[in-house]
VOFISE-584626 format. One line per 5 residues: for each residue x, y, z of C-alpha. Coordinates in pm, whole numbers, padded with zeros to 5 digits, always signed. Each point is the difference from the previous one (the first is absolute). Layout:
X/Y/Z ~ ...
//
This chain:
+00723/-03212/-01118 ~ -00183/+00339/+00210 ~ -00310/-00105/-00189 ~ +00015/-00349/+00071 ~ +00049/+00047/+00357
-00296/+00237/-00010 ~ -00268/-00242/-00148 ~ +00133/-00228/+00218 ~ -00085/+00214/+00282 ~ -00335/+00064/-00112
-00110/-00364/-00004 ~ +00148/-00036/+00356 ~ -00187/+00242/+00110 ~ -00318/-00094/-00194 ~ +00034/-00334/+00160
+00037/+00158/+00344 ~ -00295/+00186/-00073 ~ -00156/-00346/-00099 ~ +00055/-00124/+00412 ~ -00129/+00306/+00110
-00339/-00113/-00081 ~ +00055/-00293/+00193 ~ +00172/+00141/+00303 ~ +00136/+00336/+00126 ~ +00315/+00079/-00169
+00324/+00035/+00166 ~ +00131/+00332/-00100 ~ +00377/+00080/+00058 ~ +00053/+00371/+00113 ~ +00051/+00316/-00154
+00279/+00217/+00051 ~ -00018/+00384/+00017 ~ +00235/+00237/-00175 ~ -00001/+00356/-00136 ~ +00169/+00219/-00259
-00003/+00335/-00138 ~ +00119/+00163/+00334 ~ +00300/-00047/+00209 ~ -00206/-00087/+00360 ~ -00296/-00213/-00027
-00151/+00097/+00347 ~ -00248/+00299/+00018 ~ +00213/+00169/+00274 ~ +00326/-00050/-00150 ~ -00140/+00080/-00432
+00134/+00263/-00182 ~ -00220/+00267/-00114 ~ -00196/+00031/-00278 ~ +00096/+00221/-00349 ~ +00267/+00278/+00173
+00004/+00278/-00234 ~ +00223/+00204/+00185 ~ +00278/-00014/+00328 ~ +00150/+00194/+00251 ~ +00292/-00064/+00153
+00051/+00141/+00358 ~ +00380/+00029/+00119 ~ -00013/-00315/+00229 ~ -00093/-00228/-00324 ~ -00375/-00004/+00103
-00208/-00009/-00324 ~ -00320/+00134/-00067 ~ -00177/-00110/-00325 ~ -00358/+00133/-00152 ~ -00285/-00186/-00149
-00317/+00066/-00185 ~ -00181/-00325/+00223 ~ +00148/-00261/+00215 ~ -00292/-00247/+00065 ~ +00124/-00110/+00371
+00189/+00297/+00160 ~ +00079/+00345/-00064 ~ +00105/+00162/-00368 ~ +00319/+00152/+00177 ~ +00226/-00285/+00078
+00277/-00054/+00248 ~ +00331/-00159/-00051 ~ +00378/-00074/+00149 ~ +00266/-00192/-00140 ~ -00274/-00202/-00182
-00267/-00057/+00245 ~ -00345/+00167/+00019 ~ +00008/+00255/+00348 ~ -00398/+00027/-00082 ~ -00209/+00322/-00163
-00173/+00298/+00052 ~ -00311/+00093/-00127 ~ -00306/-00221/-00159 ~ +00022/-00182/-00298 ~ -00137/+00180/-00261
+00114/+00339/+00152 ~ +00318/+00108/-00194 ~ +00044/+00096/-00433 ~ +00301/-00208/+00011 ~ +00128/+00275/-00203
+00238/+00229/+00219 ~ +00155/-00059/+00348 ~ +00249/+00193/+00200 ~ +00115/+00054/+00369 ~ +00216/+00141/+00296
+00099/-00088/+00358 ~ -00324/+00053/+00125 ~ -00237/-00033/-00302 ~ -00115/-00202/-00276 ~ -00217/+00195/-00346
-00169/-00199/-00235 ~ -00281/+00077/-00284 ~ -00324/-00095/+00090 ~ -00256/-00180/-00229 ~ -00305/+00207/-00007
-00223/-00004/+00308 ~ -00313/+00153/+00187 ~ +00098/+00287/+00077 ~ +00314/+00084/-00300 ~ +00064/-00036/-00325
+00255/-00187/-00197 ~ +00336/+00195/+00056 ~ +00001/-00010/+00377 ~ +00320/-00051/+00210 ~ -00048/-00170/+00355
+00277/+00060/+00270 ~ +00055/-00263/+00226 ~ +00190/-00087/+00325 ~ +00289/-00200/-00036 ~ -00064/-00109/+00412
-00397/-00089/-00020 ~ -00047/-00029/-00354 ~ -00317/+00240/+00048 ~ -00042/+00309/-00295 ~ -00040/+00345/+00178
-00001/+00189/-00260 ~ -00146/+00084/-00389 ~ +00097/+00141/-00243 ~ -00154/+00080/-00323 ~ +00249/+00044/-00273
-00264/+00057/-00347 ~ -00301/+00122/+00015 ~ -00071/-00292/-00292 ~ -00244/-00229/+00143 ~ -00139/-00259/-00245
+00354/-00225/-00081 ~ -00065/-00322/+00233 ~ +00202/-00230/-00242 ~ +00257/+00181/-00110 ~ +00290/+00125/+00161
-00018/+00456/+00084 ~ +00253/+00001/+00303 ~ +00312/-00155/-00189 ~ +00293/+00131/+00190 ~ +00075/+00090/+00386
+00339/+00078/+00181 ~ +00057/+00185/+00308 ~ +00294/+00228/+00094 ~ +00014/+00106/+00350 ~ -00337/+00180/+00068
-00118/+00038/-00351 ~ -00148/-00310/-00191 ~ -00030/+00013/-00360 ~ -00272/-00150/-00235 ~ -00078/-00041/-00365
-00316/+00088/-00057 ~ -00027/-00155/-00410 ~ -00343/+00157/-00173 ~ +00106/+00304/+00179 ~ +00323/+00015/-00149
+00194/+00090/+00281 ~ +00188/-00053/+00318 ~ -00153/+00114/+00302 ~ +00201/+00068/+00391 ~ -00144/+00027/+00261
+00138/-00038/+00378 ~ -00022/-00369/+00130 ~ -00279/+00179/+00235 ~ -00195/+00017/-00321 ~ +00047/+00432/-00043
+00013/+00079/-00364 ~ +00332/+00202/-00139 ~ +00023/+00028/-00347 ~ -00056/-00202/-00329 ~ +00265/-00135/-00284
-00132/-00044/-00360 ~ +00097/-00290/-00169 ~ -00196/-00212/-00303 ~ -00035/-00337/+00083 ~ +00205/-00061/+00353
+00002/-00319/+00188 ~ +00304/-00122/+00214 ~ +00179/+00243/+00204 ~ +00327/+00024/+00202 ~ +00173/+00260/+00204
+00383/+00067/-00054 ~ +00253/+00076/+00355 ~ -00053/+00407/-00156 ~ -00377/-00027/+00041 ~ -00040/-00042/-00388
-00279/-00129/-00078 ~ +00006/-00248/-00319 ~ -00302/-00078/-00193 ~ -00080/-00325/-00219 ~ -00231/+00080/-00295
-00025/-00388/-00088 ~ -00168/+00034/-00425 ~ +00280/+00303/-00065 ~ +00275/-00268/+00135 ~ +00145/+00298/+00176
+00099/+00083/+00378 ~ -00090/+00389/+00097 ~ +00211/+00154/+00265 ~ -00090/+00293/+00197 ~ +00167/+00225/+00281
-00169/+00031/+00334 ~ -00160/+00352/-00120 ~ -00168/-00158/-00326 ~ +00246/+00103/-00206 ~ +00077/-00214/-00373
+00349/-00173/+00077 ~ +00118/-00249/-00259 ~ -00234/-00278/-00189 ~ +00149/-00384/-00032 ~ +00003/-00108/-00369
-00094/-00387/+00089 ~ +00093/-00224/-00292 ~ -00288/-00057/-00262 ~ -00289/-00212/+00068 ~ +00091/+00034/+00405
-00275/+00032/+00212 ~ +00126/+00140/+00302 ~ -00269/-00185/+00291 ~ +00182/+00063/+00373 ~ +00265/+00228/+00119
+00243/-00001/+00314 ~ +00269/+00222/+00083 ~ +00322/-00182/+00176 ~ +00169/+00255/+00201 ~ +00259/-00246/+00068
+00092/+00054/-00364 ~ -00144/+00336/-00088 ~ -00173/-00182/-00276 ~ -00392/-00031/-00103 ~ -00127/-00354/-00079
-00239/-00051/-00265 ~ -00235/-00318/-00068 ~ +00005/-00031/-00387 ~ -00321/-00163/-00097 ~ +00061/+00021/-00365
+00218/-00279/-00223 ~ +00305/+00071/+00230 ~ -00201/-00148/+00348 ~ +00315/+00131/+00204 ~ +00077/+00274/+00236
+00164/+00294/-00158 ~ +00247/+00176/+00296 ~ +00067/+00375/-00138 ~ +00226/+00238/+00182 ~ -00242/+00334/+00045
+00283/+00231/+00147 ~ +00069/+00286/-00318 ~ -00079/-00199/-00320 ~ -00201/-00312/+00013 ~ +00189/-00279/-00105
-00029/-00390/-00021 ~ +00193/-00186/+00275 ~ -00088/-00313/-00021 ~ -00261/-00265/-00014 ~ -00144/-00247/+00283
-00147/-00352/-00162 ~ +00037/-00182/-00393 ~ -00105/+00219/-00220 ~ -00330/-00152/-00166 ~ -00103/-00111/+00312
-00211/-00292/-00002 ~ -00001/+00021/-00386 ~ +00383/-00067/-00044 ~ +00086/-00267/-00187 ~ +00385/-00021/+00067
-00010/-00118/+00346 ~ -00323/-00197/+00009 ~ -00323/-00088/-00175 ~ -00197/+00308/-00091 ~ -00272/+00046/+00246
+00209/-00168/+00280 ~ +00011/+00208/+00304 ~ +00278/-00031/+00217 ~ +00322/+00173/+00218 ~ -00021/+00319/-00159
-00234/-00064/-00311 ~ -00235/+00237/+00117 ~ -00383/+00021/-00125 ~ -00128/+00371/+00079 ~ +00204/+00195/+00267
-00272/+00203/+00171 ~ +00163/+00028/+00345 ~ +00371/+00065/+00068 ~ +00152/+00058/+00385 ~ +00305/-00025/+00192
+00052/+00010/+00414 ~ +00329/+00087/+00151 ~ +00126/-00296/-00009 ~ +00048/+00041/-00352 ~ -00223/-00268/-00094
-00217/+00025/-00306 ~ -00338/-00074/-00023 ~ -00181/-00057/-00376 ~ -00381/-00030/-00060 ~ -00091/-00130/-00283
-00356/-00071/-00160 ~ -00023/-00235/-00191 ~ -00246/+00094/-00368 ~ -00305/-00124/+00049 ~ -00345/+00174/+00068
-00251/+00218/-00204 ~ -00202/+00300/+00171 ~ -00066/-00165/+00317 ~ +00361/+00082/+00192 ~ -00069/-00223/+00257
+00085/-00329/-00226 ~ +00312/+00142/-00154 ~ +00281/-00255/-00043 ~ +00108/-00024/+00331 ~ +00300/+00087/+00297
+00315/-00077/-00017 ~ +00247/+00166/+00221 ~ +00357/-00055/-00027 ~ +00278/+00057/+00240 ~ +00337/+00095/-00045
+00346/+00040/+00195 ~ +00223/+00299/-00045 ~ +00186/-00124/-00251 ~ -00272/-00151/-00194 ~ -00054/-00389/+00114
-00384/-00161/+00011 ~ -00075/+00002/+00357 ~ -00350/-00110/+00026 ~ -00325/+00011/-00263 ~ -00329/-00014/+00098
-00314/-00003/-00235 ~ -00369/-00022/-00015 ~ -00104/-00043/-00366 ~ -00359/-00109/+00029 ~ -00294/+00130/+00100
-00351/-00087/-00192 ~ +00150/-00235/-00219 ~ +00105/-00344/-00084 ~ +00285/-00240/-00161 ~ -00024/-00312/-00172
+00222/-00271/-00015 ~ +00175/-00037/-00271 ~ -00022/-00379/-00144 ~ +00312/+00111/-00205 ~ +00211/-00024/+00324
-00272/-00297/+00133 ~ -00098/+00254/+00241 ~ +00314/+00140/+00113 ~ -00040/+00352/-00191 ~ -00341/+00216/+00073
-00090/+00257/-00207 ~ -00221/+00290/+00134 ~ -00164/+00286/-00225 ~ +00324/+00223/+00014 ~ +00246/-00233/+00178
+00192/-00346/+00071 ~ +00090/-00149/+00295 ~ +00142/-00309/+00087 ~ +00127/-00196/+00333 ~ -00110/-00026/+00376
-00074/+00197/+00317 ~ -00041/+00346/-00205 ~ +00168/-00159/-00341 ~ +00164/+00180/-00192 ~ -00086/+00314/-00213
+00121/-00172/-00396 ~ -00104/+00272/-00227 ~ -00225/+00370/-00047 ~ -00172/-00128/-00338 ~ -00095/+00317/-00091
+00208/+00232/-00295 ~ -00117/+00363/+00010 ~ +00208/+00102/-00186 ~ -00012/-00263/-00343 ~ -00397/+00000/+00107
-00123/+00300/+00144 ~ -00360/-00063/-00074 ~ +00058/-00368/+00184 ~ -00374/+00012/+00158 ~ +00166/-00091/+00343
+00111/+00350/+00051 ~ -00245/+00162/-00208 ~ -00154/+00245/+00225 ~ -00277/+00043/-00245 ~ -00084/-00384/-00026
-00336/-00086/+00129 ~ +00101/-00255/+00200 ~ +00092/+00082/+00347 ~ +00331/-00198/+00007 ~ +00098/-00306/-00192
+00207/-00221/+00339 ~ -00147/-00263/-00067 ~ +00190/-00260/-00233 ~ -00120/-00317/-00169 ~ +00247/-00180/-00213
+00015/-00258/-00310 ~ +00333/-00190/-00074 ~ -00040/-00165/-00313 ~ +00311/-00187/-00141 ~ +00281/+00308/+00069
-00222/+00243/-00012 ~ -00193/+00197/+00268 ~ -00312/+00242/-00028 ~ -00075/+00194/+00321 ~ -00349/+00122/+00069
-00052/+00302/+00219 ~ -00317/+00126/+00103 ~ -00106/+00206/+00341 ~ -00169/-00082/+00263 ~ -00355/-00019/-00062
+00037/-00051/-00427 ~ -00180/+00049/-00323 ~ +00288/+00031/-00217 ~ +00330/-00139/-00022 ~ +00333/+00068/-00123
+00223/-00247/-00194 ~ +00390/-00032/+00040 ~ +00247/-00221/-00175 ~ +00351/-00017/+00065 ~ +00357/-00071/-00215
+00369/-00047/+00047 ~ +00063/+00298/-00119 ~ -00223/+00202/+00266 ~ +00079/-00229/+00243 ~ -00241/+00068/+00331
-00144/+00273/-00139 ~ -00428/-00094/-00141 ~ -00082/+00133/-00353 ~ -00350/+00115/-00003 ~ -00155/-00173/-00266
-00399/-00018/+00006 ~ -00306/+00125/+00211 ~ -00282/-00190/+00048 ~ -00255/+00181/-00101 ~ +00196/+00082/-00271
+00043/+00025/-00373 ~ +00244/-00340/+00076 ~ -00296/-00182/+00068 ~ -00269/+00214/-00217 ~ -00209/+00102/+00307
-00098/+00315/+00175 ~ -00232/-00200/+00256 ~ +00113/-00034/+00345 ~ +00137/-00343/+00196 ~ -00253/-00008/+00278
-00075/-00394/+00001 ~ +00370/-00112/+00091 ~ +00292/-00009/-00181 ~ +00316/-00280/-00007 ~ +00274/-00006/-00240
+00150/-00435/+00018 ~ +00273/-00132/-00015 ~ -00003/-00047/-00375 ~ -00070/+00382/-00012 ~ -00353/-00019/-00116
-00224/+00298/+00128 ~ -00310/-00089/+00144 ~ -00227/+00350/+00074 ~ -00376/+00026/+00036 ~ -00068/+00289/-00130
-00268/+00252/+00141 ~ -00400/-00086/-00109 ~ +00102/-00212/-00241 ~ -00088/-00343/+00179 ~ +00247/-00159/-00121
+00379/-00095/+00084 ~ +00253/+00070/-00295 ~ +00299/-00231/-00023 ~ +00316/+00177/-00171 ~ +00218/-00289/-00124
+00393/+00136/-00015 ~ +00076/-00047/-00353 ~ +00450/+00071/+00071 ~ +00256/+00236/+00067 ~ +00163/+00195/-00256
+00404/+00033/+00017 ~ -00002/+00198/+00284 ~ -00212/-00201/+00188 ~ -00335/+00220/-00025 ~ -00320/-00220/-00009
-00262/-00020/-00249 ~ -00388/-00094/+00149 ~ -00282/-00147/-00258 ~ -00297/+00141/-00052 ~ -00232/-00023/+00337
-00215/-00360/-00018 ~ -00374/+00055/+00199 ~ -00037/-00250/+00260 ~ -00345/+00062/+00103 ~ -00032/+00037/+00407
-00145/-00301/+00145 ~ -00334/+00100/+00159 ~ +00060/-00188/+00327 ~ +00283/+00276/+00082 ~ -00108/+00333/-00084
+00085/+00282/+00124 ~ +00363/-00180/-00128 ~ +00240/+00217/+00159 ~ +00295/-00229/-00040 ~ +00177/-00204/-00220
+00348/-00264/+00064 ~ +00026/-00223/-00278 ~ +00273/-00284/+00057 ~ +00169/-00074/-00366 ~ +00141/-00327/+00090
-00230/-00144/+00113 ~ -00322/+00161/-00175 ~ -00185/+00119/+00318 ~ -00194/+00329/+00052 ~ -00091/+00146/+00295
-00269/+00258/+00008 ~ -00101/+00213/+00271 ~ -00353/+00127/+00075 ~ -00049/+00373/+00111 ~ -00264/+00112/+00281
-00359/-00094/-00198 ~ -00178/+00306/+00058 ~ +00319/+00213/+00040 ~ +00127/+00292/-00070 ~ +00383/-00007/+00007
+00144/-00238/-00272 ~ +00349/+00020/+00183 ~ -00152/-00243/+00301 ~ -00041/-00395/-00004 ~ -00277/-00177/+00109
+00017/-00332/+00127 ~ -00047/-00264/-00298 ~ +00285/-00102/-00227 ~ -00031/-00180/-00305 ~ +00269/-00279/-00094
+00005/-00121/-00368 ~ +00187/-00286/-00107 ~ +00098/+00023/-00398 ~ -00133/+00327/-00075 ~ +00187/+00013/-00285
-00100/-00295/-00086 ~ -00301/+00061/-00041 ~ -00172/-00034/+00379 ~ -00148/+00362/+00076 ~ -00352/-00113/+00112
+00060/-00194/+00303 ~ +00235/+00014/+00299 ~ +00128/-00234/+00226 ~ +00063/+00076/+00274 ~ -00194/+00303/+00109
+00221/+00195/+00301 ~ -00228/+00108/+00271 ~ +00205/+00293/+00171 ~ -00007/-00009/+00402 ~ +00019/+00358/+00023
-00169/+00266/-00146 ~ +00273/+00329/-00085 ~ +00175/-00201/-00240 ~ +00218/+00272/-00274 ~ +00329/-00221/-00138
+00017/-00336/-00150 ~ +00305/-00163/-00172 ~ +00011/-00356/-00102 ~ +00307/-00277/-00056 ~ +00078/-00357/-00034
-00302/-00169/+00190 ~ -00113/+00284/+00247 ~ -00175/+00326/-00015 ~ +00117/+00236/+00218 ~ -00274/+00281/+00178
+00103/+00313/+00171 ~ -00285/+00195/+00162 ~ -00054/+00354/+00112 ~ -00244/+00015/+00253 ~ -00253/-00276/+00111
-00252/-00046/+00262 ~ +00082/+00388/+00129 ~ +00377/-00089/+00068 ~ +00330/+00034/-00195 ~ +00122/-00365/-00187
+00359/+00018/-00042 ~ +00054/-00359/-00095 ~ -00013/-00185/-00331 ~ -00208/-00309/-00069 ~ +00069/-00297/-00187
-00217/-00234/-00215 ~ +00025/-00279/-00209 ~ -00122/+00042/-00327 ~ -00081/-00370/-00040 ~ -00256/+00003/+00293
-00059/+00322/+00099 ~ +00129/-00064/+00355 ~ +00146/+00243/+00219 ~ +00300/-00167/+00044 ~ +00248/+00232/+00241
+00020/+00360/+00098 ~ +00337/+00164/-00027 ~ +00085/+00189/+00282 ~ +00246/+00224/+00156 ~ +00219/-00230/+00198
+00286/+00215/+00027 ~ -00154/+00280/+00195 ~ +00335/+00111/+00226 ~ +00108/+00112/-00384 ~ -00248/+00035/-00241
-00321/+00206/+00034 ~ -00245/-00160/-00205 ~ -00307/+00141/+00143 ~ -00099/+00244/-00371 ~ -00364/-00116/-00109
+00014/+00066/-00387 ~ -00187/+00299/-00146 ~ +00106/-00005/-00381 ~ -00130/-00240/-00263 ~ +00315/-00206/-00070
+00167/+00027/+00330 ~ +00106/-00354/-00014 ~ +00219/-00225/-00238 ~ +00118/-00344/-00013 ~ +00185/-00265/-00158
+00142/-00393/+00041 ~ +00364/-00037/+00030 ~ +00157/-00285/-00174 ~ +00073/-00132/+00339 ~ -00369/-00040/+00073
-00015/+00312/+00230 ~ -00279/+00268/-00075 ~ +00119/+00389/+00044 ~ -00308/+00247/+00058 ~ +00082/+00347/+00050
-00223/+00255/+00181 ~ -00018/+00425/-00017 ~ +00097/+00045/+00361 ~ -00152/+00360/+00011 ~ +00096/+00100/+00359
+00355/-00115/+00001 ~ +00115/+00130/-00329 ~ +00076/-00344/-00156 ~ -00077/-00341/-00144 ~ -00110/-00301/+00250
+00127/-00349/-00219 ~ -00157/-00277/+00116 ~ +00188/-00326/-00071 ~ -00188/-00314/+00016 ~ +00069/-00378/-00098
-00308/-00198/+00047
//
């Protein structure tokens, strides 16, 4: 029944397309939503990627990021809205954040005149540093993470200096006092006795030392625990510990005499539990990774999690998502920002209700909802999407096949020439199975995808592959029990010469139409678009010589195209020396430009991101005739959907 509806929404809009030759189309108006972050305004957004919070007594939390496109890495918050930030947006590490009444101290990225392993102190009042302070002398670390623990105590603060293997004090005036060797520390936390406890995260161990330096005891965490945050509640004399191993919970131990176990905070398994909901679901207390844990005097609790996602560029990890909690343990308030430089797709399974991004799903309006973390470090821990080896800067960006009951996710990063295949199964439930790469042995090619790429909704693979000229279709041959596909051998399509420098490729299964996209002639960056777009009607067929129509782009700047149904959908990046947030449409019968979807819910939704990343834009026809297009918002930390019924 979907399908029928769907071709029969295709001719209607092929016959629409038909008038427009004739006279100017009457377009019906496109409505403006967003997901992926809990405020759609630019003002209001939640921060990008928080890798680490402070609490301050009042409740006023202060979260750290490696890059915040819009406002500054340390963000602002208060019972779950955004009090603004301090510093500029690629400032901060992300790694390591701490505070008092007057101050705030945060690890520095590298800049002009420190190295990596720099601590900044700030003013709490006019969010100004005053002071530096150098905590390694190692200098050469600008994507990885050297200042991985900071706590103050009075008028000492306290900072784990990694590669040097130790813990180093100095007064919050930024006067050295005396070093404490440790291998390996990261989190720290500071007990009512002036204890000092150190997390050494690979030895699954916490470290705790008196105020003098002296060895105290050593916590025994269970095996495989990964201990990631600490926080000391002196309202029960007991240290918290974010587990980021199997467990995903936070481990309370009592610290006075003999370390022992009190209690736990959250299901154990986290996110990965399969007794209380669908592994991969997030949820309540399902937690991803607990890198942040705080409480005020109140006796709320506040929980960051980030979500697994990201390789070595920190700044695209999985995400924020800040819980709140009441004294005896209730949800208060969420909020989340889980997107940054990527994208989700619908997902025809759910005819568009479901999107699935490189890492995550969402579903719903005004923010949606955060469905599932699809990533399993701990069944996959070479899962390319946290791979901080991978070669790919991220992999955010999602494109998705649903053939029969079966889904393959493709992931890929922003600017691509390889991509990462995903299936999924009962049994795993949300969690993606990496499968294949592309190049790949898979698909018996080391050359690079650097004339577009499309997987269709039949799962085929369509790739032109670097100086070869041609375009090689990969026809999906099945899946095998547990749902992992199978791809041909690669068919060479040769590369009409009407379109080259090809830089993109949509193919449209149902209907046999390819769209190819022309780079810059005479360029140099194989990422951009130029202006001419190829539409082929039964390529498969056998029609791979001549198009019709031939799309004549408006504005130079063009970087994402998607296609679905009758219409192919633009986004642009800069044109004519100004910034092109919005997304056109044209029919692929005539070529026409037939409507421009705009923001028309601006007291909400900013919308306002021009699109920097080769497949910032998906699409796809509802059964009920209405087109979904998502955008990468980049400055508001989410996904713009576009809904649109012509």
């Amino acid at each position: 029944m979907i399908e029928k509806k769907r071709i029969h929404a295709v001719l209607l809009a092929a016959a629409i397309a038909t008038i427009a030759t004739i006279a100017p189309a009457c377009q019906a108006e496109n409505t403006t939503d967003w997901l992926a972050n809990t405020y759609g305004t630019l003002a209001a957004h939640v921060g990008n990627t928080a890798r680490s919070m402070w609490v301050a007594p009042e409740g006023v939390i202060y979260t750290a990021s490696m890059w915040d496109e819009y406002e500054g890495g340390v963000a602002i918050y208060q019972a779950g809205k955004s009090l603004g930030s301090m510093g500029a947006h690629g400032e901060f590490q992300g790694s390591a954040i701490t505070g008092n009444a007057t101050s705030i101290f945060v690890a520095l990225q590298p800049g002009g005149t420190y190295g990596s392993g720099a601590v900044g102190r700030y003013n709490r009042t006019t969010k100004a540093r005053d002071l530096l302070i150098q905590i390694t002398a190692l200098s050469n670390q600008p994507r990885v993470d050297v200042v991985t623990g900071l706590a103050t105590a009075g008028t000492l603060l306290y900072a784990s200096d990694f590669y040097g293997n130790r813990v180093r004090i100095f007064t919050t005036a930024g006067v050295w006092q005396r070093d404490i060797n440790i291998t390996g520390p990261g989190a720290l936390a500071l007990d009512g006795a002036g204890n000092v406890w150190v997390a050494q995260k690979s030895e699954g161990s916490i470290v705790g030392f008196s105020p003098t330096g002296a060895l105290l005891n050593t916590i025994r965490m269970p095996g495989g625990s990964l201990p990631s945050s600490l926080f000391f509640d002196a309202s029960s004399g007991q240290l918290m510990v974010g587990d980021e191993g199997p467990d995903m919970n936070i481990k309370r131990y009592k610290v006075s005499g003999t370390p022992t176990l009190a209690g736990t905070f959250g299901i154990q398994g986290g996110y990965l539990d399969t007794t209380t909901g669908i592994k991969g679901q997030v949820g309540d207390k399902r937690f991803t990774r607990v890198v942040g844990i705080g409480k005020d005097t109140a006796g709320n609790l506040y929980v960051l999690n980030n979500p697994w996602g990201g390789s070595w560029d920190l700044g695209r990890d999985g995400g924020t998502d800040i819980h709140s909690y009441n004294s005896s343990g209730r949800l208060q308030w969420k909020f989340q920002s889980l997107n940054f430089e990527g994208i989700a797709a619908p997902d025809p399974g759910t005819d568009g209700l479901y999107f699935y991004g490189g890492t995550n799903i969402y579903t719903g309006t005004a923010g949606g909802t955060f469905v599932a973390n699809t990533v399993d470090p701990i069944a996959y821990p070479s899962d390319p999407r946290i791979n901080i080896d991978d070669r790919s800067r991220d992999e955010h960006f999602g494109q998705l096949a649903t053939v029969g009951a079966n889904r393959i996710l493709v992931a890929s990063g922003q600017n691509p020439d390889i991509y990462y295949f995903f299936h999924f199964n009962a049994a795993n439930g949300y969690i993606a199975i990496p499968d294949a790469t592309l190049p790949g042995p898979a698909f018996k090619t080391t050359a690079s995808v650097r004339d577009g790429f499309c997987i269709d909704s039949k799962g085929g693979v369509w790739a032109g592959l670097d100086k070869t000229g041609y375009i090689y279709h990969y026809p999906l041959i099945g899946f095998d029990a547990s749902g992992k596909p199978t791809w041909g051998p690669g068919i060479p399509i040769r590369i009409p010469d009407s379109i080259k420098p090809l830089t993109r490729i949509v193919y449209l299964a149902d209907s046999d139409t390819m769209i190819l996209g022309q780079g810059v002639v005479g360029g140099t960056d194989w990422t951009a678009i130029g202006t001419r777009i190829e539409v082929y009607h039964g390529w498969s067929a056998g029609n791979t010589t001549t198009p019709n129509p031939v799309i004549k782009l408006p504005h130079v700047g063009a970087k994402s195209i998607d296609a679905a149904g009758s219409y192919l959908f633009v986004g642009y990046w800069f044109g004519t020396g100004q910034a092109l947030p919005n997304i056109d449409a044209f029919n692929l019968a005539t070529g026409n430009l037939d409507t421009t979807l705009v923001n028309t819910s601006t007291a909400t939704v900013d919308a306002s991101s021009a699109i920097d990343s080769m497949y910032g834009v998906r699409a796809y026809l509802r059964s009920t005739g209405e087109y979904v297009v998502t955008k990468n918002n980049v400055k508001g930390s989410s996904i713009t959907v576009y809904r649109w019924t012509p």
